[in-house]
N, C-alpha and C positions, 0 to 999 in steps of 0.2 A: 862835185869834188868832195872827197871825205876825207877830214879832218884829221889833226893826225890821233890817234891813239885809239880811233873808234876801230870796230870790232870787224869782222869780213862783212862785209857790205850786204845786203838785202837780195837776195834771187827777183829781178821783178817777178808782178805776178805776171803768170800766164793766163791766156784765155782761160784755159779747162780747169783751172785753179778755183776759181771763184767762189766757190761752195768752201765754209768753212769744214774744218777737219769735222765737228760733232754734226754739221748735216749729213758730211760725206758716209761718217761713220752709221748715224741714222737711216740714211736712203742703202746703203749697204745691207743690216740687218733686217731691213725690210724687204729686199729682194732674197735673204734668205728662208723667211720664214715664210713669204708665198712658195718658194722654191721645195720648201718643204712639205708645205702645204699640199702643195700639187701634185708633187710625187707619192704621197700617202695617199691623196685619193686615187690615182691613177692604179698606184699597189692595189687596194683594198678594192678595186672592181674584180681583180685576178684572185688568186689560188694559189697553194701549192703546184707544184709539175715537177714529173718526170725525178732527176735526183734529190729532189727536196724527199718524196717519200723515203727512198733508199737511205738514206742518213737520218731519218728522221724511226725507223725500223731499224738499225743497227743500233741506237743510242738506247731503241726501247728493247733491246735484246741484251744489252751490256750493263753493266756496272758502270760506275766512274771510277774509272783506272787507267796509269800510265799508258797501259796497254791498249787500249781503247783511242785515247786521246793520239796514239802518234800510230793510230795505221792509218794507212793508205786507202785515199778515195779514186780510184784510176787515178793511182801515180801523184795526187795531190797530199802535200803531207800537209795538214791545216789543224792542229791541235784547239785553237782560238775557237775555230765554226765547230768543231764537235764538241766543245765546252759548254757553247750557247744551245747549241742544239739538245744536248742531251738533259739541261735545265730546263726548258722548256718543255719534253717531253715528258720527265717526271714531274713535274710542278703542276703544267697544263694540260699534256693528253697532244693529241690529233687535233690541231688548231691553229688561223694562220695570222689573225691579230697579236699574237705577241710577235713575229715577225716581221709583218710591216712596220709596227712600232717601234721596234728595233734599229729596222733599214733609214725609218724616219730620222729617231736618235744622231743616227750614224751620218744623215744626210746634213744635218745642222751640223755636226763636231767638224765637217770639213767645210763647209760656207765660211765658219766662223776661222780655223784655223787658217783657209785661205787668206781671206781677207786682212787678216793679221800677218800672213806673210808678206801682203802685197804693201802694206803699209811699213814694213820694215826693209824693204828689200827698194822699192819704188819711193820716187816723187812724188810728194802731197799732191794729189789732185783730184776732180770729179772725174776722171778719164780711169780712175781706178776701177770703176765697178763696170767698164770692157769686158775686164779679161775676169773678172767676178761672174759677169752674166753667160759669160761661156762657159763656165765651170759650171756653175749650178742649173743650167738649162738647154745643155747641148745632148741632143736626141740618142748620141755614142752612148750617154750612160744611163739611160733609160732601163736598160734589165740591170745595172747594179743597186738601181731603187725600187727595183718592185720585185724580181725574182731573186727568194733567199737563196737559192745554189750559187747564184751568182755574186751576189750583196755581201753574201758573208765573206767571199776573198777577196772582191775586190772591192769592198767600202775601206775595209781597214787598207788595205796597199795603198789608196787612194791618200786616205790620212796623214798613212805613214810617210808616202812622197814628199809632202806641204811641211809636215814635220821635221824630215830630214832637210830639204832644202834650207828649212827658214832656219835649223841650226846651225849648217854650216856659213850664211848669210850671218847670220848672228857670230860667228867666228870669225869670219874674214873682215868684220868691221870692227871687230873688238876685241881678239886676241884671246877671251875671258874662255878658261878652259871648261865653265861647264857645258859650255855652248859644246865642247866634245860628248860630254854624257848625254847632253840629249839626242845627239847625231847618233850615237850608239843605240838607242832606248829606242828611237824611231825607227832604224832598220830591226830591228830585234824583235820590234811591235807588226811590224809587217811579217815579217818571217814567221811567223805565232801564225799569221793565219792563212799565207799564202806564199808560196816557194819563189812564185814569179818575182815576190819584193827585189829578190835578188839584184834586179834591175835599179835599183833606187843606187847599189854602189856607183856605176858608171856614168846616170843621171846625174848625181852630185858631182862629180871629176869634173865632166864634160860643161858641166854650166860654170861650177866654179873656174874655168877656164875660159869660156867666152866671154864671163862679164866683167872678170876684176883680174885680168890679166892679160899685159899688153903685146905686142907684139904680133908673127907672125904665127903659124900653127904648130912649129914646134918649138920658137921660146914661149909662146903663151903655154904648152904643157910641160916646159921643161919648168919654167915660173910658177907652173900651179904647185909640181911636185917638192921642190926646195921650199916656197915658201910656206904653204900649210899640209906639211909631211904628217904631222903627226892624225890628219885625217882619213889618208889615206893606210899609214899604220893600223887603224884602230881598224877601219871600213873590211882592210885586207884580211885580217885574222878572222875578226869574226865572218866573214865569207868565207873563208878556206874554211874554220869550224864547222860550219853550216852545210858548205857540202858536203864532208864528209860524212857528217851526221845523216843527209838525205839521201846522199847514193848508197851509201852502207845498207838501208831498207829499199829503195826503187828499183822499180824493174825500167832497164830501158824506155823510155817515149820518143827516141828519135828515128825517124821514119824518110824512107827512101822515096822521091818524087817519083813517076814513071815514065815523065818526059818534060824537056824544055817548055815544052807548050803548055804543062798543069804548071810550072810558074810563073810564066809568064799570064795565065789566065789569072793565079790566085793572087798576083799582083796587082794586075789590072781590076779586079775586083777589089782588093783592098782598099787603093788608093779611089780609084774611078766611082764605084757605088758607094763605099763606107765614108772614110775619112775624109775626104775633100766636101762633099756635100752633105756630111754631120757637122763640121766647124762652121756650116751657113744653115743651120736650121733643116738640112735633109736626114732623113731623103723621102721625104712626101709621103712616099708609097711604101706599104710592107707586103710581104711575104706570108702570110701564115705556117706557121709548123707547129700544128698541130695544139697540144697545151701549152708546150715550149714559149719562147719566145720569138717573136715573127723575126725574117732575115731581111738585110736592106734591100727594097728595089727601086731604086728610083729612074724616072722618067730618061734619056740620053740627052735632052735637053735642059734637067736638073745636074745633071751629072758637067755640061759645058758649062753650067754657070756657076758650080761648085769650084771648077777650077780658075775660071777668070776672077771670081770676086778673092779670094785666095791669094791667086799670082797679083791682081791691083793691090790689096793691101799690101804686102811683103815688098812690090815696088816700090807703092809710094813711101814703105815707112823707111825700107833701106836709104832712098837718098835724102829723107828727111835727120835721122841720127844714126851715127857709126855703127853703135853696139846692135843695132835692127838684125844687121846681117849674120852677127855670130846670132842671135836670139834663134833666126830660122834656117841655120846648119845646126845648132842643137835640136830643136824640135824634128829636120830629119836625120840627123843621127839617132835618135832617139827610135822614128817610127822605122828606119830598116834595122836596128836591134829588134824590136816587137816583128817584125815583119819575116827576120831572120829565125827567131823562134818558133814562132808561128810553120813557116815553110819548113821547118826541122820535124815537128812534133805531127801535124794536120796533115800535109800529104801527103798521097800514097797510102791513102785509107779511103772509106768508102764515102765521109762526108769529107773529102777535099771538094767538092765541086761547087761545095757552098761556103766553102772554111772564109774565104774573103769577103764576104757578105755578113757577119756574124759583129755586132757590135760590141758585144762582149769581151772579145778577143784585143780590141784596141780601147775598151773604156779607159785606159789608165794615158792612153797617150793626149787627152784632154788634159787632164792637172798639166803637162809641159806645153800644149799647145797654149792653155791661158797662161801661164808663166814665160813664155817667148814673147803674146800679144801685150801684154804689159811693158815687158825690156822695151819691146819695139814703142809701141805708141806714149808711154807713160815716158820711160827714161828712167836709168838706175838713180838711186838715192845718192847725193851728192855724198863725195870725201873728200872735204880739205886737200890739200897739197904740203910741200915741207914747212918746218916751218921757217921765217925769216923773223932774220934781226928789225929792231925798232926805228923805223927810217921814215923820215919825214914822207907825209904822206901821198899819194899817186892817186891820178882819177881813176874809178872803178867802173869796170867794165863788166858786163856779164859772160863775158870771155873769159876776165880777168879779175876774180873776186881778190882784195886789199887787204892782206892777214895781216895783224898785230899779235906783237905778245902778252897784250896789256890787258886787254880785253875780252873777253869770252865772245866765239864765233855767235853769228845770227845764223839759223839752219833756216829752209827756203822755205816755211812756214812762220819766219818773224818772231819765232820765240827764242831765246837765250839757250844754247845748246853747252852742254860741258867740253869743255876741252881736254884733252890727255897729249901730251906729248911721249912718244915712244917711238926710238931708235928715228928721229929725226921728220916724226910721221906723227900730222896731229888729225885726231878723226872728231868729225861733230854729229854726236848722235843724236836722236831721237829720245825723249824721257820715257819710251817703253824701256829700252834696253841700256840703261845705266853702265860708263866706261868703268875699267877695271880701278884701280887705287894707283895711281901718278907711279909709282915705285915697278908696277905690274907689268909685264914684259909682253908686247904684243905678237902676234905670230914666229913676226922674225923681218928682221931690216931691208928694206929695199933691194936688191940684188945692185950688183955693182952695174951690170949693162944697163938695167933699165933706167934710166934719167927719171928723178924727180919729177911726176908729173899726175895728174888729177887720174886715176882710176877711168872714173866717168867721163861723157863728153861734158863740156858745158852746156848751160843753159841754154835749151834753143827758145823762139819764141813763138809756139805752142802746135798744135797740130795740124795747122794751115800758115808754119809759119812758109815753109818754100812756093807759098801760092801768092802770087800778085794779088795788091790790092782790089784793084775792079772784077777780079776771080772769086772774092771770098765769099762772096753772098750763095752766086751759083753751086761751087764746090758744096759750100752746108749745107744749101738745099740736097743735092745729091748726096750727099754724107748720109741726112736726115733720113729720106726716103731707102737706101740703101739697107740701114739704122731695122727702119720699121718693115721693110720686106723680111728682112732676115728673122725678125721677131716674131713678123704672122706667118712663115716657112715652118719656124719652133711650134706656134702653138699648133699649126695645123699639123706636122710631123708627130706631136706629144697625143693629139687627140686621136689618130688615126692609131694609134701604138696602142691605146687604151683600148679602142675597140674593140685589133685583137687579143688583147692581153685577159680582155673579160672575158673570152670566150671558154670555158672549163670542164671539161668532158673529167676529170677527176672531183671537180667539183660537185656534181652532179652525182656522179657514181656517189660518194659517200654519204651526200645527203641521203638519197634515196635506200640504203644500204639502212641507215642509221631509222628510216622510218619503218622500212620494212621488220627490221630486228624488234622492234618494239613493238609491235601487234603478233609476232610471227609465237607459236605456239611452245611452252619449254621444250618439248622431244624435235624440235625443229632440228637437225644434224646435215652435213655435209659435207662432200668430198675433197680436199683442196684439191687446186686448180687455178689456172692463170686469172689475174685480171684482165682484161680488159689492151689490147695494146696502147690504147690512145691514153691509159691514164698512166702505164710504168709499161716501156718498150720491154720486150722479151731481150732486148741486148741485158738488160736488170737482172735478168735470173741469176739464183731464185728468189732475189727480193718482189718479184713480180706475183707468186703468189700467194694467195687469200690470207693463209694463215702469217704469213708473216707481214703483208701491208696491213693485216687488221689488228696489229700487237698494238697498238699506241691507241686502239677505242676504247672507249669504256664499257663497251656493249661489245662485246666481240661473238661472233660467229663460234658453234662448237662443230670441231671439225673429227671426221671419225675415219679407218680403215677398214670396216664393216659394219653393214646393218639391214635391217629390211626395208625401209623408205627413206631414199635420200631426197634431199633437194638440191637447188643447183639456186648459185644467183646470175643471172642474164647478163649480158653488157650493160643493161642501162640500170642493174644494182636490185634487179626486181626477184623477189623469194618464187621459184620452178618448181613443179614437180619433177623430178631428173628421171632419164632415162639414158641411157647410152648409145654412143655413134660412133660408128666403126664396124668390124666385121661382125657376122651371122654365122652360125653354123647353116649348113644346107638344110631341107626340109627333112627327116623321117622318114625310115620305113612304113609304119605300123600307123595305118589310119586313127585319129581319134588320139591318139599318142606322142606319135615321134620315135621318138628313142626311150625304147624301155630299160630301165638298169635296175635289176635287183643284188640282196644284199650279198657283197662278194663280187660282181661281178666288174668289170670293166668297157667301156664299148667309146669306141672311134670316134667323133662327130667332125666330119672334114667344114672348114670355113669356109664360106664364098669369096673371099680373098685373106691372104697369108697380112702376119703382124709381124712386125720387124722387133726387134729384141727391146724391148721397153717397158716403162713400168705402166701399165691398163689396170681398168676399173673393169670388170665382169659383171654381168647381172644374168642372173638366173631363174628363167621363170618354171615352175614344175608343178606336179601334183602327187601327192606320197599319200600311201596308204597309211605310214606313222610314223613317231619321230624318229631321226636315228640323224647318224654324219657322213658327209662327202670329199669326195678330194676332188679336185679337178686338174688336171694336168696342161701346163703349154709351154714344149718344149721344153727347159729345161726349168721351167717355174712352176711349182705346187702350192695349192692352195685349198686348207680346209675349212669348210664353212658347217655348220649346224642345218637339218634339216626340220621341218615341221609339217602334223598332218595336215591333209588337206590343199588347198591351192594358195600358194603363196610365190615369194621371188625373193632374192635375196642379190645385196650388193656386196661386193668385196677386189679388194686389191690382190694382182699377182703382177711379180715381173717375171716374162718370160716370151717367146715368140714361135713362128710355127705357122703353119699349113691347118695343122688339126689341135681338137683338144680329144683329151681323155677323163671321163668323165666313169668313177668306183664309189658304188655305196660300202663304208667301211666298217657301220655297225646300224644293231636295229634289226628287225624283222619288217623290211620295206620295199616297197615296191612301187618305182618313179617313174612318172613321164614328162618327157619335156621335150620342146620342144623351140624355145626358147632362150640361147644363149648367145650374147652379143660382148664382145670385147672389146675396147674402144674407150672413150673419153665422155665424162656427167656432158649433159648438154638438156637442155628444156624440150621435158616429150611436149610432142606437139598437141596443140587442142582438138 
């Protein structure tokens, strides 16, 4: 029985309770900074890939300017990742430890900003660091910590989500208007570095609506929108701003499916190999592509148990606490927006047949899947009720916590919580986030239908509480082991990811490039020319090649449009003597000769197959009586090169195409044969 005048009565503890708040806090930062740990090293086995070069060669080709920072990366407008990127490339060069160190950074700002949300949003408990270790160790966000194309938009989105959430949480429990500026500043922060933040407006709406507002699905959104308007005010503008701002520059990315069947595959792929069996540690197996990052495959038997252990939790927690069930219609509202995007933009292209396999594409729908698994298993942070007059006192139930006005609330950690009264609504917070000044006007008053009544459920009594006693031993055991299968599923999913993530065909190339260049001779000169597919796809052109992937060395290549000995560098980055491959002129008349041309004249040389209209490297091999110059003709491209006594050959660019060339000595007292001319592409003459 409590006494009269004593303060709202004590939350018992719960099981999952136990762990005081500075252990909890403790074992938290310690699963972040292995988390981080990990994923640094898992980075640093990898490399640059694929558009890490491309950005990372535009930044070495630019200024820092406006102009730079807000173009378009296929259709991405990311000012933030081309900020970083282009410091790093004037500062450091061609290097990828300030990038993992970066991703690192980046992977700590959100462990720690999560868990800050979780403790302001959630129930004091050890059950907190659930929906912690899903965030910082679920296999989905694996290339947002090692591969920087990816890290860089979606480590800050990721951020910005936790940020955004934990301020409107911080406003719906406290009225205190800067909790609007930081709601503003969060999505403002995402959109800096990735378009997709956009998705953070509806996220907020949608959760602010399942968990602090009652009713049914359209008073809970008619409730959300009268009672914290001015959220949505502020959310609204600056989204309308923002688009305007991004279609004004974007070219269309919305793309036509080709049939019922590519979505219903790219569904079934999303849900069936990605996300169901990423939230339990999948999916075992990967995919290699190439330097990229590998695609989900996991086993059809991982893929069944992805969705059982999934469907069991979400059952057991729904008949465990009320708010379970809104927690897991927002997490799939959430992932058919992401899904919806995803089928708008992916297919009806050439990689739709993998677009659902692609973890990248759903990393962000982790931050709301651990922000659901919390709601559900943890329980929202308790709010007071109205308040009531001074009335002799009532036994206290955990149904039914015993308000006074005399005394300051007990919050469900046993510490003395402040009280504020406003518009007949008293909240007890937490001493992170400090109530406004008693006079401060909190959102806005109860609505008239909705009845006075606790936000949150009450107190249940813990995670086993709807399990029969003689149950609870078995149930933990199976909890346990469940616990630790899905743990060793993680580590072994993270380890297998690492494998291929070390594997670096761009890697290689550079190194190799970077040792050759340093023994290779000053007059060493060459053609440009592709890299290499496997280290920058030819979809890249022409950031694909040489001269412009080698802008950001220190040691760069010197790259010429004619000479007399080129070189060539190989696919595996090795310095060639060049020769060229493609067509031939036919053999000569004139034994011992070929085709003779002296000065003034002109003469046919038909190819052994035609060139289609393009830009070719020529090599000419001849022998001249003395110096003088030549033109050589194909089709409608001319090209004159310098002649020399003796036997020599000579390289040079023309564009132009044709059956035949024509080939006129134009000055000089000379007399050539040759018999020697090949037009086509540098390639390494063979040994």
């Amino acid at each position: 029985m409590a006494s009269a005048g004593a303060g709202v009565s004590a939350v018992p503890e719960r099981p999952g309770s136990r762990l005081s708040g500075d252990r909890i806090a403790t074992a938290a930062l310690v699963m972040i900074a292995v988390s981080v740990l990990w994923r640094a090293q898992v980075a640093s086995r990898g490399f640059l890939a694929a558009d890490d070069y491309v950005l990372i060669t535009q930044a070495a080709e630019s200024r820092l300017t406006v102009e730079h920072l807000l173009a378009l990366y296929n259709n991405h407008l990311m000012p933030g990742g081309r900020l970083l990127i282009w410091l790093v490339t004037e500062y450091v060069g061609l290097a990828y430890w300030p990038y993992v160190l970066l991703m690192a950074i980046g992977q700590a700002i959100l462990g720690i900003t999560f868990f800050r949300l979780l403790r302001r949003m959630l129930r004091p408990s050890a059950l907190l660091l659930l929906p912690l270790g899903l965030l910082l160790f679920s296999p989905l966000t694996l290339e947002a910590s090692t591969w920087w194309a990816v890290g860089v938009n979606m480590l800050p989105m990721q951020i910005a989500m936790v940020l955004a959430v934990s301020a409107q949480v911080g406003y719906v429990q406290t009225g205190r208007r800067r909790h609007l500026v930081s709601l503003a500043s969060a999505l403002l922060l995402g959109l800096f570095f990735f378009e997709k933040s956009i998705l953070i407006v509806p996220l907020v709406f949608l959760l602010t609506a399942a968990c602090y507002a009652d009713g049914g699905p359209v008073r809970a959104i008619w409730t959300t929108i009268r009672r914290w308007w001015p959220s949505w005010l502020m959310l609204t503008v600056l989204s309308l701003g923002f688009a305007a701002a991004y279609l004004g520059r974007s070219e269309s990315s919305l793309r036509r499916p080709e049939s019922v069947g590519e979505v219903f595959s790219f569904l079934t792929q999303m849900f069936g190999s990605t996300v169901m069996p990423g939230l339990v540690g999948g999916p075992w197996q990967w995919l290699g592509a190439g330097d990229g990052a590998p695609v989900a495959s996991p086993p059809q038997l991982g893929t069944w148990v992805g969705w059982t252990i999934v469907a069991a939790v979400v059952a057991a927690t729904v008949r465990q606490r009320r708010r379970a069930g809104r927690a897991w219609l927002l997490l799939a509202a959430y992932l058919l927006m992401v899904a919806g995007m995803l089928a708008a933009t992916r297919l009806g292209s050439a990689f739709s047949g993998v677009a659902g396999g692609v973890p990248r594409y759903v990393s962000d729908v982790v931050v709301v899947a651990a922000i659901c698994l919390g709601v559900a298993v943890v329980g929202l942070a308790r709010m007071t009720g109205p308040t009531v007059p001074t009335t002799p006192a009532q036994p206290a139930t955990p149904a039914q916590p015993v308000i006074a006005s005399t005394t300051p609330a007990v919050a469900a950690t046993g510490q003395p919580a402040r009280l504020v009264s406003g518009h007949g609504v008293i909240h007890a917070e937490a001493p992170v986030d400090p109530e406004p000044h008693p006079g401060r006007a909190a959102p806005g008053p109860p609505p008239a239908d909705v009845p006075p009544s606790n936000p949150t459920e009450p107190p249940t009594p813990g995670l086993l509480g709807p399990v029969p006693e003689r149950y609870r031993e078995a149930v933990t055991v199976v909890l346990v082991l469940l616990l630790v299968a899905v743990g060793l599923g993680t580590v072994w999913t993270t380890a297998r990811y690492g494998d291929e993530w070390a594997a670096k065909s761009g890697r290689s190339y550079i190194d190799t490039v970077r040792i050759e260049m340093a023994s290779a001779p000053p007059d060493t000169v060459f053609f440009d020319a592709p890299v290499p597919d496997n280290v920058v796809p030819r979809l890249s052109s022409p950031y694909n090649l040489q001269s412009r992937f080698f802008r950001a060395f220190g040691t760069r290549p010197t790259f010429v449009d004619e000479t007399d000995n080129a070189s060539v560098l190989d696919d595996l980055g090795r310095i060639q003597v060049a020769t060229i491959v493609g067509s031939t002129i036919q053999p000569g008349p004139q034994e011992g000769c070929g085709y003779r041309v002296g000065t003034g004249e002109t003469v046919r040389m038909p190819l052994n197959e035609p060139r289609f209209e393009w830009h070719w490297v020529v090599r000419i091999g001849y022998l001249s009586s003395a110096d003088g110059t030549a033109t050589l003709r194909l089709g409608d491209g001319v090209a004159q090169f310098p002649i020399r006594k003796g036997l020599n050959q000579r390289f040079f660019r023309i564009t132009g195409g044709g059956d035949t060339v024509e080939l006129t000595v134009t000055s000089g007292e000379v007399s050539l044969c040759t018999n020697e001319i090949a037009i086509g592409d540098p390639a390494p003459r063979p040994e």
